[in-house]
C-alpha positions as a Markdown table, in Angstrom:
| # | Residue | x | y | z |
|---|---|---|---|---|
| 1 | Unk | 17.7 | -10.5 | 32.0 |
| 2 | Unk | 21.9 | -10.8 | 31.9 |
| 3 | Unk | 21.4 | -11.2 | 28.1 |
| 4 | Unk | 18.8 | -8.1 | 27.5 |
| 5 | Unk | 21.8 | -6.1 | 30.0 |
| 6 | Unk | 25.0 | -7.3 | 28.0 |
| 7 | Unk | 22.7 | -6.2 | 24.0 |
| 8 | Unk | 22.5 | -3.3 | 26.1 |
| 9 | Unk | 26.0 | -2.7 | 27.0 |
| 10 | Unk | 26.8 | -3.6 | 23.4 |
| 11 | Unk | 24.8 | -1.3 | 21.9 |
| 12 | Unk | 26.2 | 1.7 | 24.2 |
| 13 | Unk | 29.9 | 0.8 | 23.3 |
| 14 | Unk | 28.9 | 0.7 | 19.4 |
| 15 | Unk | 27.3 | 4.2 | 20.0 |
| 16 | Unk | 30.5 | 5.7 | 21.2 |
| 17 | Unk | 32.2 | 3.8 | 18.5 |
| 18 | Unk | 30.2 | 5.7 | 15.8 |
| 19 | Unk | 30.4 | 9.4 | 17.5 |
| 20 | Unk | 34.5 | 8.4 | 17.1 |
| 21 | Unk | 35.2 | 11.1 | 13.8 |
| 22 | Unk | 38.1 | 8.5 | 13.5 |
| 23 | Unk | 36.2 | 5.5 | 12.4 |
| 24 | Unk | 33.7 | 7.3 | 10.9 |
| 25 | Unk | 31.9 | 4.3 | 8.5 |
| 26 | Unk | 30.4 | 5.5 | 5.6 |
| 27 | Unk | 30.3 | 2.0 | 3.5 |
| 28 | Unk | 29.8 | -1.4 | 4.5 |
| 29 | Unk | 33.9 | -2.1 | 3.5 |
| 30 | Unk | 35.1 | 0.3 | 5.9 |
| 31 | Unk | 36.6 | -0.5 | 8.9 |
| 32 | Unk | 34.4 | -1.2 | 11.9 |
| 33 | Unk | 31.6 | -1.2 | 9.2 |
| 34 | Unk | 30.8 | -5.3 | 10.7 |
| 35 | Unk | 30.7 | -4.5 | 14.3 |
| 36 | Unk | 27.7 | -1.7 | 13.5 |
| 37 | Unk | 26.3 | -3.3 | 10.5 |
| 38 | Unk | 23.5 | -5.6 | 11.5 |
| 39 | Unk | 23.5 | -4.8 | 15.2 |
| 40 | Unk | 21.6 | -3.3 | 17.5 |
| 41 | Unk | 23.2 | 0.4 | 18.4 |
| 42 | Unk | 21.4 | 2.7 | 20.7 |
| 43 | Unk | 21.6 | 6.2 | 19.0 |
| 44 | Unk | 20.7 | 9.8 | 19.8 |
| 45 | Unk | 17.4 | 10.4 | 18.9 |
| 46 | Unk | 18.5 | 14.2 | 18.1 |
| 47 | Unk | 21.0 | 12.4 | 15.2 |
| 48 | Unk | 18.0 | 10.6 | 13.2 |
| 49 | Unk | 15.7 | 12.2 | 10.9 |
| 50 | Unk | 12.1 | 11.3 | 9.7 |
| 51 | Unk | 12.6 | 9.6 | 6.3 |
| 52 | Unk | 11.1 | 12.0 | 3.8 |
| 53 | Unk | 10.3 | 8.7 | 1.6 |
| 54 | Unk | 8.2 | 7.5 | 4.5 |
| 55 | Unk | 4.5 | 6.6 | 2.4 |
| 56 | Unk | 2.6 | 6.7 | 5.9 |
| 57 | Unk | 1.1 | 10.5 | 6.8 |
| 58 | Unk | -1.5 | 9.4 | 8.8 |
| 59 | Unk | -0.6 | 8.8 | 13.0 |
| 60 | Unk | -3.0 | 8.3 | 15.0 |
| 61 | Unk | -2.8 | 10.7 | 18.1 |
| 62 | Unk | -4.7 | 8.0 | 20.6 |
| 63 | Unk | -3.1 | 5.2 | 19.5 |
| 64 | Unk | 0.8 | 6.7 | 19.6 |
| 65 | Unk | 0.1 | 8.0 | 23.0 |
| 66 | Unk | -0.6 | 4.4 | 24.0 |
| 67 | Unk | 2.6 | 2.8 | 22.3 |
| 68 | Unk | 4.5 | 5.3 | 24.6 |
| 69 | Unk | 3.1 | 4.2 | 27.5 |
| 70 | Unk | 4.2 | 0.9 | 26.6 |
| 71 | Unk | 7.5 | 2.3 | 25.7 |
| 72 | Unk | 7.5 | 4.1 | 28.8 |
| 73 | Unk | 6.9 | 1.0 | 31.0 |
| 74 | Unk | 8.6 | -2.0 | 29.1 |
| 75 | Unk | 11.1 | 0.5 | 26.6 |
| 76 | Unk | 11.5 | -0.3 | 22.9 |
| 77 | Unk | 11.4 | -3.5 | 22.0 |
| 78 | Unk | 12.0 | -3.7 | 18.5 |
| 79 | Unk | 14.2 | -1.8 | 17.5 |
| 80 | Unk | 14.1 | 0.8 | 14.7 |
| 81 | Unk | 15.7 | 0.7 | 11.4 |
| 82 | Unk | 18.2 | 3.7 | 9.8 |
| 83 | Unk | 20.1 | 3.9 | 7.2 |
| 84 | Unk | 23.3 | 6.2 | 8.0 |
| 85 | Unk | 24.0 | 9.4 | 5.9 |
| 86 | Unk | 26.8 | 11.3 | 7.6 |
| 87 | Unk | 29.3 | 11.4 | 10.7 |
| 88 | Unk | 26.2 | 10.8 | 13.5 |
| 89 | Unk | 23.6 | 11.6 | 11.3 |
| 90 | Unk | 21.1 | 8.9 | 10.6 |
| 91 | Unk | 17.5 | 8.8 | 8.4 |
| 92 | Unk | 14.1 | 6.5 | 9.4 |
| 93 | Unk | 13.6 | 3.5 | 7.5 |
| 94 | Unk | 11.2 | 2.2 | 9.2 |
| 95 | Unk | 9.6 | 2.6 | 13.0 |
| 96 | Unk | 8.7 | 5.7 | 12.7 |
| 97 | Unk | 5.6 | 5.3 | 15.3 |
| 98 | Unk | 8.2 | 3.7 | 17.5 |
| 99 | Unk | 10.3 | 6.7 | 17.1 |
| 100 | Unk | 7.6 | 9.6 | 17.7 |
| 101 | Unk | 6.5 | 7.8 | 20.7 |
| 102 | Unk | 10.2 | 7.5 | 22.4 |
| 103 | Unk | 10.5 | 11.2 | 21.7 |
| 104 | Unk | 7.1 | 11.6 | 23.3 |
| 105 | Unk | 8.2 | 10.5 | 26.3 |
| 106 | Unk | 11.3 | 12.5 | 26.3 |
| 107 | Unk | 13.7 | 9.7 | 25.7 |
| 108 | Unk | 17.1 | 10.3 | 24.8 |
| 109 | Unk | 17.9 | 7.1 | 22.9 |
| 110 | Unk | 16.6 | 4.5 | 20.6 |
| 111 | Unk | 17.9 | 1.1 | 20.0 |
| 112 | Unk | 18.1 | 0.9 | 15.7 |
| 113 | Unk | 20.1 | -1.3 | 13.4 |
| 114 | Unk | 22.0 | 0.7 | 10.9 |
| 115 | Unk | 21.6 | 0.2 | 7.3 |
| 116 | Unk | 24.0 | 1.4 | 4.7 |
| 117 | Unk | 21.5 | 1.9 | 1.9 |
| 118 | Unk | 21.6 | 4.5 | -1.4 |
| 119 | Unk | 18.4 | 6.5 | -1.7 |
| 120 | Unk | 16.9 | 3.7 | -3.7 |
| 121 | Unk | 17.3 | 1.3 | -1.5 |
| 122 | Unk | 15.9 | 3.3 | 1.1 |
| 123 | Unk | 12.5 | 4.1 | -0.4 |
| 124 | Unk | 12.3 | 0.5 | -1.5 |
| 125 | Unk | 12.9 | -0.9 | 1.9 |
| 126 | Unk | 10.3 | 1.8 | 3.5 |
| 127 | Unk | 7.4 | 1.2 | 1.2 |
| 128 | Unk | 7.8 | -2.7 | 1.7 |
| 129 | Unk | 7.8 | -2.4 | 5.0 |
| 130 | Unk | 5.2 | 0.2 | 5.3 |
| 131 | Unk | 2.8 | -2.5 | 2.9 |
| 132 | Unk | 3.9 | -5.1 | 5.1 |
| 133 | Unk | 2.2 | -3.6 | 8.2 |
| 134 | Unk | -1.0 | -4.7 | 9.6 |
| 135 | Unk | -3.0 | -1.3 | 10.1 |
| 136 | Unk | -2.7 | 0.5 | 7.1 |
| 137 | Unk | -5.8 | 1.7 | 5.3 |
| 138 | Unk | -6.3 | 0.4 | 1.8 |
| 139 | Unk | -5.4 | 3.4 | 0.0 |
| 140 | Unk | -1.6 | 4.0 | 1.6 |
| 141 | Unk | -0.7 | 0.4 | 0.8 |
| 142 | Unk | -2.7 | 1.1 | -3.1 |
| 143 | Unk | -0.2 | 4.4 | -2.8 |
| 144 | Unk | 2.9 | 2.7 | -2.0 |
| 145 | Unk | 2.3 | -0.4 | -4.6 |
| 146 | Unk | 2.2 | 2.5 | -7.1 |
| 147 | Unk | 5.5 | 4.3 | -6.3 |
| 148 | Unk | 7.5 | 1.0 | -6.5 |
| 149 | Unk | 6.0 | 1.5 | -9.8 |
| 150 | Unk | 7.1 | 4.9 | -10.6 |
| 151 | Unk | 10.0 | 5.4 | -9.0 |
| 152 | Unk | 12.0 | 1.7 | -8.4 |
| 153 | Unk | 10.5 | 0.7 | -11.9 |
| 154 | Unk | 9.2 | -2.8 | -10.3 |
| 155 | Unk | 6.9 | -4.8 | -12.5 |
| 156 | Unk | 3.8 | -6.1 | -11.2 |
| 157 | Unk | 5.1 | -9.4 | -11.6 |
| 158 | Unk | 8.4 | -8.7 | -9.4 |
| 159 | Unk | 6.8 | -6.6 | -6.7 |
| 160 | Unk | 4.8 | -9.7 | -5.9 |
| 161 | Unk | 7.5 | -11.7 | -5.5 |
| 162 | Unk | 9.1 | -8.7 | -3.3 |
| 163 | Unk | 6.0 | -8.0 | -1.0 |
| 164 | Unk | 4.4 | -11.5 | -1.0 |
| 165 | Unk | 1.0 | -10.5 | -2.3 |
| 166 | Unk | -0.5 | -12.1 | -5.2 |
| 167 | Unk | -0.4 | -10.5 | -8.4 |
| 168 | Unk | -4.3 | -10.3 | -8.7 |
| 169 | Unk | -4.3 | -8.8 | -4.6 |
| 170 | Unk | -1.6 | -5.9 | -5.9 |
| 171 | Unk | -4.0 | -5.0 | -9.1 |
| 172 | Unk | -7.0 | -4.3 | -6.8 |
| 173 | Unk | -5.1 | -1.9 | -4.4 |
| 174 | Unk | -3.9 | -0.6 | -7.5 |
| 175 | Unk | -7.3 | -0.1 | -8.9 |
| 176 | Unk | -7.8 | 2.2 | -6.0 |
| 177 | Unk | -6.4 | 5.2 | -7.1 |
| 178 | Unk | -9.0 | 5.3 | -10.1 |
| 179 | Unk | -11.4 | 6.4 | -6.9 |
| 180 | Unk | -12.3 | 10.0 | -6.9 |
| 181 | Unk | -10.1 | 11.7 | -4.0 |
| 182 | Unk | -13.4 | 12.4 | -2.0 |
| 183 | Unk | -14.3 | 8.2 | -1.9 |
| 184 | Unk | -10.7 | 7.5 | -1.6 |
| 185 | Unk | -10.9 | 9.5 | 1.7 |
| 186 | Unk | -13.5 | 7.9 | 2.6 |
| 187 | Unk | -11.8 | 4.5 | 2.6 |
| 188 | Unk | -8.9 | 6.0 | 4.4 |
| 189 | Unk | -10.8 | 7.6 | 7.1 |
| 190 | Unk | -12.8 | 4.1 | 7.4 |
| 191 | Unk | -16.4 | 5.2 | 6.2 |
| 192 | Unk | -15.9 | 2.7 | 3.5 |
| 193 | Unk | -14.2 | -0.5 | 3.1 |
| 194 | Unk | -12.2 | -2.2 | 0.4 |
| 195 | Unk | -14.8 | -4.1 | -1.0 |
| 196 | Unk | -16.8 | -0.5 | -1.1 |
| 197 | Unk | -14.1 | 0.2 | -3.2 |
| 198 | Unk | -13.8 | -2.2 | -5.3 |
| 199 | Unk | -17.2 | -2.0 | -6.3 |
| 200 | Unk | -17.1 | 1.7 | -6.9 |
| 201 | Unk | -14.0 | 1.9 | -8.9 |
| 202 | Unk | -16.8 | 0.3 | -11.5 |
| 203 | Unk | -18.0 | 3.2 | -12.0 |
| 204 | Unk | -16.0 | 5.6 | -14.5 |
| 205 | Unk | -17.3 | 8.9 | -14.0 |
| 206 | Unk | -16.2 | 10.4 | -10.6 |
| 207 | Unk | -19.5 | 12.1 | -10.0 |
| 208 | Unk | -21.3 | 9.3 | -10.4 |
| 209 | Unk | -19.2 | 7.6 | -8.1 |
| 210 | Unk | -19.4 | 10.4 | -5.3 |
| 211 | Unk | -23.3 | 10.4 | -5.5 |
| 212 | Unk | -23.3 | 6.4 | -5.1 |
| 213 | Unk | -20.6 | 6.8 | -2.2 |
| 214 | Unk | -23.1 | 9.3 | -0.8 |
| 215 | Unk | -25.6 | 6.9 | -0.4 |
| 216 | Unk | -23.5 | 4.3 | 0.7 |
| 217 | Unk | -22.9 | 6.5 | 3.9 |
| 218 | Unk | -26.8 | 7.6 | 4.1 |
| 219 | Unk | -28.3 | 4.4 | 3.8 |
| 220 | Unk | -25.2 | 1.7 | 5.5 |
| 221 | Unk | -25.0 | -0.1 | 2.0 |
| 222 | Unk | -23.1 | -3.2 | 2.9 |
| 223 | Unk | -20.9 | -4.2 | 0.2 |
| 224 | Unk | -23.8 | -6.8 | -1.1 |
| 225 | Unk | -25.8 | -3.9 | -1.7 |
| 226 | Unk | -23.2 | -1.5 | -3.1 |
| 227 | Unk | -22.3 | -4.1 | -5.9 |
| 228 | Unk | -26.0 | -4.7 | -6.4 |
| 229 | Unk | -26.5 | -0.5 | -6.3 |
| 230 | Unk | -23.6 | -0.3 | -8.9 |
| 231 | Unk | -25.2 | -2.8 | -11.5 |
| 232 | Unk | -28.3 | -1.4 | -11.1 |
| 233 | Unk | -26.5 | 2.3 | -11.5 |
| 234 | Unk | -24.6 | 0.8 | -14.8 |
| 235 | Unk | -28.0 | -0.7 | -16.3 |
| 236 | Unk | -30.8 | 1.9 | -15.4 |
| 237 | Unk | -34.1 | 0.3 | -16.1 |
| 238 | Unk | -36.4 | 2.3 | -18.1 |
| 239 | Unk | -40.2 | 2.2 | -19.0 |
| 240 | Unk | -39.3 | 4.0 | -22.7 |
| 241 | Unk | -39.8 | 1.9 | -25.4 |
| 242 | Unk | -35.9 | 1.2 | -27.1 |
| 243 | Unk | -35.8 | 1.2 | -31.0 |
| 244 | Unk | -34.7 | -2.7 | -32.4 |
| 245 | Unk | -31.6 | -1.5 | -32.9 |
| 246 | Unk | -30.2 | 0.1 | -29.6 |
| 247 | Unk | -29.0 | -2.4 | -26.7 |
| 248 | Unk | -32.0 | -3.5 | -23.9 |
| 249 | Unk | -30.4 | -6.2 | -23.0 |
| 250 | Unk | -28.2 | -8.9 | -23.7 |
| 251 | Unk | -29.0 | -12.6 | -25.7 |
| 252 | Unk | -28.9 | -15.6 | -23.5 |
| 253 | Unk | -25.7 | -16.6 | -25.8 |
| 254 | Unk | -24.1 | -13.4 | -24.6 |
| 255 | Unk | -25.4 | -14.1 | -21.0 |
| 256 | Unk | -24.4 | -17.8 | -20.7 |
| 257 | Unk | -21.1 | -16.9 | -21.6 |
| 258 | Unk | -19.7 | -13.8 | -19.8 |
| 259 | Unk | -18.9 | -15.6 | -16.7 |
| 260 | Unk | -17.0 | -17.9 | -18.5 |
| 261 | Unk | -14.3 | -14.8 | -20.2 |
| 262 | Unk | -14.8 | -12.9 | -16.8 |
| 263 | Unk | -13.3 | -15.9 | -15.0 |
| 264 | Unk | -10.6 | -17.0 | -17.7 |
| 265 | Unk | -9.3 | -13.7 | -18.4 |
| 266 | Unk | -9.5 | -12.6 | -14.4 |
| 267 | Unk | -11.1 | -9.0 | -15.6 |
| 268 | Unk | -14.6 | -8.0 | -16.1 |
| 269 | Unk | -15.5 | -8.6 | -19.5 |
| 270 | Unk | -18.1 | -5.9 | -20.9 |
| 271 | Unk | -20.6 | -7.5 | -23.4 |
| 272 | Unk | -23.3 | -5.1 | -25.5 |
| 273 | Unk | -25.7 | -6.5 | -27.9 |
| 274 | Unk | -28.8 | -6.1 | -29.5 |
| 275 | Unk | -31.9 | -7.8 | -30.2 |
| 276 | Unk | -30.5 | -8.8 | -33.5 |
| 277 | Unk | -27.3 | -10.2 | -32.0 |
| 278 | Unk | -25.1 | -7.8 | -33.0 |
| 279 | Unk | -22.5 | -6.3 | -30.3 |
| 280 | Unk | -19.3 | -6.0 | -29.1 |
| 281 | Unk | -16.8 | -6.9 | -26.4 |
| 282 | Unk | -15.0 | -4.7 | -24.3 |
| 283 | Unk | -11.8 | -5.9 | -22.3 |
| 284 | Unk | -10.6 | -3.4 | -20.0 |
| 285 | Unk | -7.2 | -3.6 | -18.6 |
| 286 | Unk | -5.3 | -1.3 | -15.5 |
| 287 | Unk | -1.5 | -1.0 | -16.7 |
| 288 | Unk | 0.9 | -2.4 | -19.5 |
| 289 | Unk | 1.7 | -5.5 | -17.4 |
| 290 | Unk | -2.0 | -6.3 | -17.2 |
| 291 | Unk | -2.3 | -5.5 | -21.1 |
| 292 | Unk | 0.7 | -8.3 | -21.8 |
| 293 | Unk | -1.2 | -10.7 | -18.9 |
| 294 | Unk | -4.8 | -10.7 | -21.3 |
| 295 | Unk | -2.6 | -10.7 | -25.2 |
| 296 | Unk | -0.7 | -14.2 | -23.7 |
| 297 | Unk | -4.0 | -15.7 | -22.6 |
| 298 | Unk | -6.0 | -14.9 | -25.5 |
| 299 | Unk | -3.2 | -15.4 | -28.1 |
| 300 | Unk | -1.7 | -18.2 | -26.5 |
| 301 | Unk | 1.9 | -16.6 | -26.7 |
């Protein structure tokens, strides 16, 4: 308990020390800048501002009234992270929840470690942190994979090693956002799950894929039964009788095969052929990393 008291004590005394216009620390060389840096500093929850970078718009009301009871009863216990942009004037990083509850409850404080991070840095650090969370829907964490595309420029490849996903993991959120917005809302509003998802984001045309997500809801498709709905939805069965030279189905060479390049290439190989054996191959791929990935494993590069 003496411990939790002196952080405590520590924290108020670094407060003061930062609403000094004095020793005002604006970069990490400045003086002071090592006493604040890395430590926990209660702050005014009037000098901290939601971080417009934040990837997370969804809060649930139950759920945040709950973390400030908690609050209420035991306070904060981890602390929130800032990063500082003027004399007493600070922007989220990440604990936003944390932060909406305390101000819930009417506190005046929040104990925060204070960053000193350009606006790159800042977004970076929020989405990893935000994909790092356990209760974030599918979509938001498919969202933020994509902006550390767009705007830090990350490759596949090095946003793995950042976030600690496999590569393969990060291409299926990423594969996502190829969802029409009505089934992606459905994923985020927990109608559907992931695997849902993934089996839907089969199907190219978004019509098609909001009729199929319709009947998932109706009829409680598992996902079982929404991958076995989708193949049946891709290959139609039909009583017409098909002309030699237009695809029925596939040769057993063809057949025998597919699983094989599916597996090899770690993609889903689409084959066409006709009763004569005459077809095609069609590799799709879901970015220009992915595109490089498939050219070195079939070329051997």
């Amino acid at each position: 308990m003496a411990k939790a008291t002196h952080k405590q004590a520590l924290g108020r005394g670094l407060s003061a020390l930062l609403k000094d216009p004095d020793n005002d620390i604006k970069t990490v060389s400045d003086k002071n800048a090592d006493k604040v840096v890395g430590n926990i500093v209660e702050l005014d929850l009037v000098a901290i501002e939601v971080n417009p970078f934040q990837p997370r718009s969804n809060f649930n009301d139950d759920a945040l009234s709950e973390l400030a009871s908690s609050i209420k009863e035991l306070g904060v216990i981890q602390p929130i992270t800032v990063r500082k942009l003027d004399f007493n004037k600070y922007q989220l990083v990440s604990g936003e929840r944390r932060f909406r509850a305390s101000k819930l409850i009417g506190l005046q404080t929040i104990p925060a470690y204070i960053r000193i991070a350009n606006d790159q840095e800042s977004l970076e650090m929020a989405l990893v942190e935000n994909i790092q969370r356990q209760d974030l829907d599918p979509i938001e964490i498919a969202l933020s994979y994509q902006r550390l595309i767009d705007e830090i420029q990350l490759t596949q490849e090095k946003m793995s090693e950042r976030v600690g996903k496999k590569r393969s993991t990060i291409t299926n959120y990423l594969r996502l956002l190829r969802l029409d917005p009505i089934v992606q809302t459905g994923i985020r509003d927990g109608f559907l799950s992931m695997g849902h998802g993934r089996a839907l984001v089969n199907i190219e045309k978004k019509s098609d894929q909001i009729s199929l997500y319709e009947k998932i809801i109706t009829d409680s498709l598992s996902v079982r039964e929404t991958e076995k709905a989708v193949k049946e939805f891709q290959n139609p069965t039909t009583n017409k009788k098909e002309p030699n030279n237009k695809v029925v189905s596939n040769p057993a060479f063809v057949e025998n095969s597919i699983k094989d390049f599916n597996k090899f290439l770690s993609t889903k190989i689409e084959a066409k052929a006709s009763v004569k054996g005459k077809g095609k191959l069609v590799i799709p791929f879901h970015s220009k990393e992915d595109f490089d990935r498939i050219k070195k494993l079939i070329l051997g590069e």
